[in-house]
NUTOR-812057 format. One record per residue (C-alpha): x, y, z; residue in three letters; residue number from 1. Coordinates in Angstrom, 3 decimals. Each point is the difference from the previous one (the first is absolute). Layout:
<pts>
+----------+----------+----------+------+-----+
!     east !    north !       up ! code ! pos !
+----------+----------+----------+------+-----+
!        X !        Y !        Z !  ALA ! NUM !
...
+----------+----------+----------+------+-----+
</pts>
This chain:
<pts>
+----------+----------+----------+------+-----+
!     east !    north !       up ! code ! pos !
+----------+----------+----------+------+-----+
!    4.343 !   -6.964 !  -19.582 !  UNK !   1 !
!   -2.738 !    0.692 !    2.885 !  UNK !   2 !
!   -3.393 !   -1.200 !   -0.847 !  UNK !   3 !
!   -3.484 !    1.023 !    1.655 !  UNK !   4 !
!   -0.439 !   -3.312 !    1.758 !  UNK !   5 !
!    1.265 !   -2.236 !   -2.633 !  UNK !   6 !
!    3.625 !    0.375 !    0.597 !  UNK !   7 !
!    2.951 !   -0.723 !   -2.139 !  UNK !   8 !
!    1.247 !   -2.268 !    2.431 !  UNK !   9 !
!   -3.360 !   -2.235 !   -0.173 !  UNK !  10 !
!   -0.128 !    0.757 !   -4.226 !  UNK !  11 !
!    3.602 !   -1.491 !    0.408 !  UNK !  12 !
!   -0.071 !   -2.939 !    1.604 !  UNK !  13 !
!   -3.593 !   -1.080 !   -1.815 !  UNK !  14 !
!    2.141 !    0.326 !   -3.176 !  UNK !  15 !
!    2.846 !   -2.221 !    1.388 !  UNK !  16 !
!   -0.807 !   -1.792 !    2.727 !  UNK !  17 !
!   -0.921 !   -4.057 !   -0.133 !  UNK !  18 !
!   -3.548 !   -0.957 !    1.581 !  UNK !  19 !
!    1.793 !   -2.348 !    2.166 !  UNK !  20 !
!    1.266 !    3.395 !    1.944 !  UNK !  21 !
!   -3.157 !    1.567 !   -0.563 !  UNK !  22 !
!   -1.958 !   -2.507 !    1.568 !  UNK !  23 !
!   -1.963 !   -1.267 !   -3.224 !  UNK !  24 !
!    2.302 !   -3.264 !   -0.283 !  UNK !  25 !
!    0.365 !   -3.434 !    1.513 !  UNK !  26 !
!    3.905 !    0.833 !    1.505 !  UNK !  27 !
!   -1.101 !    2.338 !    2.912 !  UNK !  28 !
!    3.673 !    0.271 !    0.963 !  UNK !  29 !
!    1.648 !   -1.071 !    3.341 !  UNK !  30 !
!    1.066 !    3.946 !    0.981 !  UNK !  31 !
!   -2.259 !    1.490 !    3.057 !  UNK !  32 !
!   -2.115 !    2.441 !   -0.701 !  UNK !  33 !
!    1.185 !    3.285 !    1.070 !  UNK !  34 !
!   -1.789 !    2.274 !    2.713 !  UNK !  35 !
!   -2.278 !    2.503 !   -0.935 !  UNK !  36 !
!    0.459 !    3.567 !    1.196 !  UNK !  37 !
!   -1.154 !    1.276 !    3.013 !  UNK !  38 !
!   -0.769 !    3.355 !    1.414 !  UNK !  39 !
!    2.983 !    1.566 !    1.128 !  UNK !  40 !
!    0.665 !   -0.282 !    3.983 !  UNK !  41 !
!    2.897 !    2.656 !    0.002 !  UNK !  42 !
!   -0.270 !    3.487 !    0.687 !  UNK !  43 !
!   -2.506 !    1.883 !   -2.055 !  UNK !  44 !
!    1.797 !    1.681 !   -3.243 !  UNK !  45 !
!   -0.092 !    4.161 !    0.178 !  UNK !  46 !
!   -2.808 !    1.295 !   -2.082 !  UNK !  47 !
!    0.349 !    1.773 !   -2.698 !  UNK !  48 !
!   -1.530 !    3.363 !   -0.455 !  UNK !  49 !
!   -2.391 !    0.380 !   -2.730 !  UNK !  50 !
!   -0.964 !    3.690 !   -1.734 !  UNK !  51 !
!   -2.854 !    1.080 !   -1.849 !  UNK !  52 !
!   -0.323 !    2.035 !   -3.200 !  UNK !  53 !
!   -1.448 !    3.270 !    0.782 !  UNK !  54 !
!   -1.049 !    0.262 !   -4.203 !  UNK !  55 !
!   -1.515 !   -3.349 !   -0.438 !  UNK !  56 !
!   -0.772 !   -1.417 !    4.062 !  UNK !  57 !
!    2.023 !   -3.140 !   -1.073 !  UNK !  58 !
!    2.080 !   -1.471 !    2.590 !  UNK !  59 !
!    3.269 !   -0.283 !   -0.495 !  UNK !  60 !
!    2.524 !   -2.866 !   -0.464 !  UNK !  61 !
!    3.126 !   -0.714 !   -1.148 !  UNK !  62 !
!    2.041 !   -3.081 !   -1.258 !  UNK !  63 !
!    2.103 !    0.305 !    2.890 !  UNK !  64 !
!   -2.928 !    0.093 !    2.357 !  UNK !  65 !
!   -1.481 !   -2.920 !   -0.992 !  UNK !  66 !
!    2.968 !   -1.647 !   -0.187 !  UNK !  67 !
!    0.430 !    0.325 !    3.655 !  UNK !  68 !
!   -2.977 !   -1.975 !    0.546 !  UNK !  69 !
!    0.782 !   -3.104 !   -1.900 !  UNK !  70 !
!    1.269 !   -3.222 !    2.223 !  UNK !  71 !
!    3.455 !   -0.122 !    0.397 !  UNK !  72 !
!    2.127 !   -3.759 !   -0.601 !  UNK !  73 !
!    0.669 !    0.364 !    3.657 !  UNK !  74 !
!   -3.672 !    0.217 !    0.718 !  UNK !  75 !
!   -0.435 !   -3.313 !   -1.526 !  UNK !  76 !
!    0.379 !   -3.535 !    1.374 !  UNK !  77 !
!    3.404 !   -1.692 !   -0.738 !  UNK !  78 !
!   -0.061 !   -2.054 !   -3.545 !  UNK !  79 !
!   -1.041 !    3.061 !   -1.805 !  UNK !  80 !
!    2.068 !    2.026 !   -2.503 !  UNK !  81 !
!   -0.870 !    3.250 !   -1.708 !  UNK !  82 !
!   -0.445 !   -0.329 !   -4.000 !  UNK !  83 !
!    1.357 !    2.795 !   -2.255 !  UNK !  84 !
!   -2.333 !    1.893 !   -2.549 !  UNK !  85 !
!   -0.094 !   -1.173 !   -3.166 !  UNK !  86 !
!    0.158 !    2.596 !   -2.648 !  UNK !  87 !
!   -2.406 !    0.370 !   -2.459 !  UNK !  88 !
!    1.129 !   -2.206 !   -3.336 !  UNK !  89 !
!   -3.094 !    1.662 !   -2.243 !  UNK !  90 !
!   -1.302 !   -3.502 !   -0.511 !  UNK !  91 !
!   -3.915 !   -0.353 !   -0.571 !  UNK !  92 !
!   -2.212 !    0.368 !    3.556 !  UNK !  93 !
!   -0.444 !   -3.062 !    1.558 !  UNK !  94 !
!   -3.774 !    0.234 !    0.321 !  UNK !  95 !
!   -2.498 !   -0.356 !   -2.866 !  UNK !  96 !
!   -3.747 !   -0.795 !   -0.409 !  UNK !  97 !
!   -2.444 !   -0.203 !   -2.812 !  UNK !  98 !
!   -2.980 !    0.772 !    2.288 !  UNK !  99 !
!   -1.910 !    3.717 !    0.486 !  UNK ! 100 !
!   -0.567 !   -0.999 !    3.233 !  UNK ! 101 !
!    4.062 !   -0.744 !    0.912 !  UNK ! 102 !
!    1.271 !    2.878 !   -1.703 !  UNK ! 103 !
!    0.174 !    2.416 !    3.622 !  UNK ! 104 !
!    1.707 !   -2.420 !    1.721 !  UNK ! 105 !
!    2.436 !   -0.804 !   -2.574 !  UNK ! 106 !
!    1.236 !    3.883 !   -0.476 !  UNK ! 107 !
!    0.275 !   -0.308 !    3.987 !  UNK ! 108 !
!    2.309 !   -2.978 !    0.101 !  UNK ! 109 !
!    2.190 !    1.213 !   -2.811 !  UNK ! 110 !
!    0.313 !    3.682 !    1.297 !  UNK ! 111 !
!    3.414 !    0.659 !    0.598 !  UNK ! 112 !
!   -1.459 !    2.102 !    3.280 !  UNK ! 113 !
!   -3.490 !    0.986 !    1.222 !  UNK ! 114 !
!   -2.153 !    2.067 !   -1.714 !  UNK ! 115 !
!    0.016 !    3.625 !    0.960 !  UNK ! 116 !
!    3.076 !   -0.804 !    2.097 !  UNK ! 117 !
!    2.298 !    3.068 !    1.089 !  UNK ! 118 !
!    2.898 !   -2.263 !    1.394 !  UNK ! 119 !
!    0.437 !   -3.592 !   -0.300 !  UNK ! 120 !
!    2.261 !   -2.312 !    1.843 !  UNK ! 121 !
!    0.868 !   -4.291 !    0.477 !  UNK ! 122 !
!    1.855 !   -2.324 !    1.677 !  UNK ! 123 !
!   -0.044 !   -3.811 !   -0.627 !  UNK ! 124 !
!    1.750 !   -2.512 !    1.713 !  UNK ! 125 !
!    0.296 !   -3.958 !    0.257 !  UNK ! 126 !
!   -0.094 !   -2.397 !    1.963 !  UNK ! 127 !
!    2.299 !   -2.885 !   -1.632 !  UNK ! 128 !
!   -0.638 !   -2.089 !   -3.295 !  UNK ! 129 !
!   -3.580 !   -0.910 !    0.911 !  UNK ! 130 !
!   -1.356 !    3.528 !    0.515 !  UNK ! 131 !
!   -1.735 !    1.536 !    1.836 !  UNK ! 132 !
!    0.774 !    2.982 !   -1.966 !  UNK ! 133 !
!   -1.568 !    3.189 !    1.109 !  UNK ! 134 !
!   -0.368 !    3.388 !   -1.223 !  UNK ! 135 !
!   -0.854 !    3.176 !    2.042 !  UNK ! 136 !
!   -0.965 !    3.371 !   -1.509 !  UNK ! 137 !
!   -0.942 !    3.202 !    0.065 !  UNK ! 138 !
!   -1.585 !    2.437 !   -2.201 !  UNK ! 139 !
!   -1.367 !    3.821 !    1.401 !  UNK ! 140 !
!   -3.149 !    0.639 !   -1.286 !  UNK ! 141 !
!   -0.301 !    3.725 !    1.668 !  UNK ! 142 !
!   -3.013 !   -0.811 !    2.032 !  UNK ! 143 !
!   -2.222 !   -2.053 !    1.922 !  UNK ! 144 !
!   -3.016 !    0.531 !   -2.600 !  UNK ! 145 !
!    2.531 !   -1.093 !   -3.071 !  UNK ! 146 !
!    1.406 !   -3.340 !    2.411 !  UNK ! 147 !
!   -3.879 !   -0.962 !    0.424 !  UNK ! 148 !
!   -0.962 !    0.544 !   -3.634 !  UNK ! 149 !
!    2.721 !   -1.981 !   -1.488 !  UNK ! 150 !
!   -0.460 !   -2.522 !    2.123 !  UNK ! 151 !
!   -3.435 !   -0.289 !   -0.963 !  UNK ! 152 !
!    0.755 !   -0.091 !   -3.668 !  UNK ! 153 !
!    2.459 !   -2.729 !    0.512 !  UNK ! 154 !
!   -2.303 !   -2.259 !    2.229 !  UNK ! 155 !
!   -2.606 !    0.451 !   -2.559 !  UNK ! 156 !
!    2.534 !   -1.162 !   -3.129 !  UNK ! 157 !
!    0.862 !   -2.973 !    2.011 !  UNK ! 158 !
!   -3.371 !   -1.040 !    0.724 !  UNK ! 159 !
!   -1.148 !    0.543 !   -3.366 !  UNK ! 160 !
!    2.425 !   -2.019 !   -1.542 !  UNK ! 161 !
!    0.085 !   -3.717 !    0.052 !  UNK ! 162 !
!    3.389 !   -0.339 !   -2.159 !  UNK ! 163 !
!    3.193 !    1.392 !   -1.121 !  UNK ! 164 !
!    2.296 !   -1.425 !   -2.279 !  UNK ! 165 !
!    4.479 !    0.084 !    1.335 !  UNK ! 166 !
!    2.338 !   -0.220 !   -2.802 !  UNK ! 167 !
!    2.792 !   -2.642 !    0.804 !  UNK ! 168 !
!    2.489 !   -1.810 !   -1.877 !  UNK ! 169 !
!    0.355 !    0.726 !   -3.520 !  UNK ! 170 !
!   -3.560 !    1.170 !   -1.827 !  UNK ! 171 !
!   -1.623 !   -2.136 !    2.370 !  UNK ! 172 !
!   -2.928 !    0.849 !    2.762 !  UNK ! 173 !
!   -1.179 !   -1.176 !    3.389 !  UNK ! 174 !
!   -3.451 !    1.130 !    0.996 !  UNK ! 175 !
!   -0.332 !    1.110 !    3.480 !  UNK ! 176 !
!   -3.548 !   -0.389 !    1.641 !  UNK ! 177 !
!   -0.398 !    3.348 !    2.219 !  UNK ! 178 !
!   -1.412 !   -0.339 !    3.355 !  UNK ! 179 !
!   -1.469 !    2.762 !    3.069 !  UNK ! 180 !
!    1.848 !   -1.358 !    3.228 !  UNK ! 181 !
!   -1.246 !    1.076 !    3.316 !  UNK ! 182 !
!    2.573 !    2.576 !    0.515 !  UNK ! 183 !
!    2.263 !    0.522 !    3.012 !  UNK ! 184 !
!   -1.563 !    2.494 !    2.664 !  UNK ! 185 !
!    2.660 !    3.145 !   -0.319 !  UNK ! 186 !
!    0.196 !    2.966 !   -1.313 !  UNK ! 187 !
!   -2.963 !    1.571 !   -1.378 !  UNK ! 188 !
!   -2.991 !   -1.909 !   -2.183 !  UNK ! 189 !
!    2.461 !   -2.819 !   -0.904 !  UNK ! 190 !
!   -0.647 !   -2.560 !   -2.845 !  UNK ! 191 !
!    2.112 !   -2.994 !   -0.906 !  UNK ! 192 !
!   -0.373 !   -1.786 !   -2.916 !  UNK ! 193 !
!    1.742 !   -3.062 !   -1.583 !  UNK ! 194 !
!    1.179 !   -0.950 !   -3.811 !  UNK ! 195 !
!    0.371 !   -4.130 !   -0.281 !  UNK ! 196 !
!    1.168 !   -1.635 !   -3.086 !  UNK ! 197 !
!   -2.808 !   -2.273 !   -1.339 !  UNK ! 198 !
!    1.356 !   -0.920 !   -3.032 !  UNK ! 199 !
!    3.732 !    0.730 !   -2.034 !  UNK ! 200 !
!    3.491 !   -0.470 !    0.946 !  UNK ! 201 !
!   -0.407 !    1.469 !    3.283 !  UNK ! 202 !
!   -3.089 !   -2.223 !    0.580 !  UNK ! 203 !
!   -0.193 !    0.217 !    4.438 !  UNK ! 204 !
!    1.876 !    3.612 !    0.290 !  UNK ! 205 !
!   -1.496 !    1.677 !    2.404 !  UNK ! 206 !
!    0.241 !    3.529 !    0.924 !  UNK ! 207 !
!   -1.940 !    2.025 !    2.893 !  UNK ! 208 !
!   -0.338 !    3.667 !    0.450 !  UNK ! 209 !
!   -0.725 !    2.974 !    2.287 !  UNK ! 210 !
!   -1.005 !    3.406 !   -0.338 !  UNK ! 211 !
!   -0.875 !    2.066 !    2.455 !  UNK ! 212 !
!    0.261 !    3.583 !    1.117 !  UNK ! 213 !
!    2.137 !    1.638 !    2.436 !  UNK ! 214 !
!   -1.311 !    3.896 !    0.213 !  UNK ! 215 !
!    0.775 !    1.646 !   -3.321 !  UNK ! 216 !
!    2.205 !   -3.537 !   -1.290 !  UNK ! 217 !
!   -1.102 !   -2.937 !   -1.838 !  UNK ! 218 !
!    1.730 !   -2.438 !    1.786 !  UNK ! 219 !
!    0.682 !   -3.498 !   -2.262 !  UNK ! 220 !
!    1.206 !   -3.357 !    1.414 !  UNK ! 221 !
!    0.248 !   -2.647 !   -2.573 !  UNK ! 222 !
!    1.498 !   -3.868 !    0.814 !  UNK ! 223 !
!    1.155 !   -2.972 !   -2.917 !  UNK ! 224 !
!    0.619 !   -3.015 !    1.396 !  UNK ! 225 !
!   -2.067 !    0.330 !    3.240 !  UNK ! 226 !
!   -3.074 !   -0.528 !    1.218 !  UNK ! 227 !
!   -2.629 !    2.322 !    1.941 !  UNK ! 228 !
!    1.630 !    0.016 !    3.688 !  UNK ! 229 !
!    3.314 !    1.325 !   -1.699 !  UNK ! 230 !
!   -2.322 !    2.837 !   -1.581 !  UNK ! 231 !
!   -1.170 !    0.650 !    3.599 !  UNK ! 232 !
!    3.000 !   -0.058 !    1.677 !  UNK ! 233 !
!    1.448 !    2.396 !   -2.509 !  UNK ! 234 !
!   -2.912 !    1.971 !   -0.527 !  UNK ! 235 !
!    0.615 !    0.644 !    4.036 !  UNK ! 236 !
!    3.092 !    1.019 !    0.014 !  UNK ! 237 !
!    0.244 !    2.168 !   -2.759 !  UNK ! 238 !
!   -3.260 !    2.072 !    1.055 !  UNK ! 239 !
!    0.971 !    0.011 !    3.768 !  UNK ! 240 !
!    3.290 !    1.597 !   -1.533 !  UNK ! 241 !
!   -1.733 !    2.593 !   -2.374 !  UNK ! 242 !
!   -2.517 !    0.956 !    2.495 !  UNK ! 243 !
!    2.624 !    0.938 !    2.583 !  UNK ! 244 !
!    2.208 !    2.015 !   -2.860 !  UNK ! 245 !
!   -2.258 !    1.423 !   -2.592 !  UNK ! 246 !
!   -2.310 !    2.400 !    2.364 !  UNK ! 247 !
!   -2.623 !    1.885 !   -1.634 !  UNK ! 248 !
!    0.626 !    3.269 !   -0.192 !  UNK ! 249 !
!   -0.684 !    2.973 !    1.950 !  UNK ! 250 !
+----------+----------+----------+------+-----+
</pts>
């Protein structure tokens, strides 16, 4: 199931994973930490044409489009694999709060896709037992304006929130302190934020964030199990990618 920033994939492993491979234990593990993306060095993927609605003056994007513009396995460094989507098992959203003030960002992280969004896609790979995990997506918005005012409304939920609560193992709860990060310098008016477990079961989990936007697409980079240079790195490649394939259109 794709998620606006707060993939399945990360929802996943916070439900299952030990802190140990999160990084909130003692046993850190004896595996090497697996590279972080980079911007891709081969020749530049084809763009992909975009169209505009003559009715509405929307911009135009499909699935398949945006698909295109997603990393690839082979545009990854060795020790990653690709994870499959998990399908949607109707249980309750992951996110919860009790506060006025959390209440924007919590319908944010449990949307199932971006608010307004025309097409959505994800991709969300691993790299080995101890993460990092990553998550790339894409949702078209239908303009520039719509991209900027989202983004807006989703910095401003983050920043007005201090808390969240995660659902984890049985009717328990971990609460997650919500922080701004300073965000990785791509796309357009990026933001980064980060959700650590401060108390719970998942006590040290610690997931960072991107969104940014690339023309008329909210571009989303989230990382579990990693720490801000992995959020760089990815945050790098996947813009460098969108920005050479989604063009704005003419």
């Amino acid at each position: 199931m794709t998620r606006f920033v707060s993939s399945s994939l990360a929802l996943a492993a916070a439900l299952t994973f030990t802190l140990s491979a999160c990084g909130g234990g003692d046993d850190k593990g004896s595996a090497p930490p697996t590279p972080a993306p980079s911007a891709p060095s081969s020749t530049p993927p084809a763009a992909v044409p975009a169209t505009t609605d003559p009715a509405t003056g929307l911009v135009v994007r499909s699935e398949a489009d945006l698909t295109k513009a997603l990393l690839e396995l082979s545009e990854l460094p060795t020790g990653f694999s690709r994870e499959q989507d998990e399908p949607d098992d109707g249980s309750k959203p992951p996110f919860w709060t009790s506060s006025g003030r959390c209440t924007t960002l919590v319908k944010y992280l449990n949307a199932t896709k971006a608010p307004g969004s025309k097409a959505t896609v994800s991709r969300s790979f691993s790299g080995g037992q101890e993460g990092p995990y990553i998550e790339f997506g894409f949702d078209s918005l239908g303009s520039v304006a719509k991209v900027a005012s989202l983004r807006e409304k989703y910095a401003d939920a983050v920043s007005s929130c201090p808390r969240v609560s995660m659902r984890t193992e049985g009717d328990s709860s971990t609460t997650m302190q919500v922080d701004e990060l300073p965000a990785p310098k791509y796309g357009t008016e990026p933001f980064a934020f980060r959700l650590m477990g401060v108390s719970g079961p998942k006590r040290g989990l610690e997931f960072t964030a991107l969104i940014t936007g690339v023309n008329d697409v909210i571009l989303s980079v989230s990382v579990l199990a990693g720490d801000e240079a992995v959020l760089e790195a990815a945050s790098e490649a996947a813009s460098t990618k969108a920005l050479a394939v989604l063009k704005p259109a003419t």
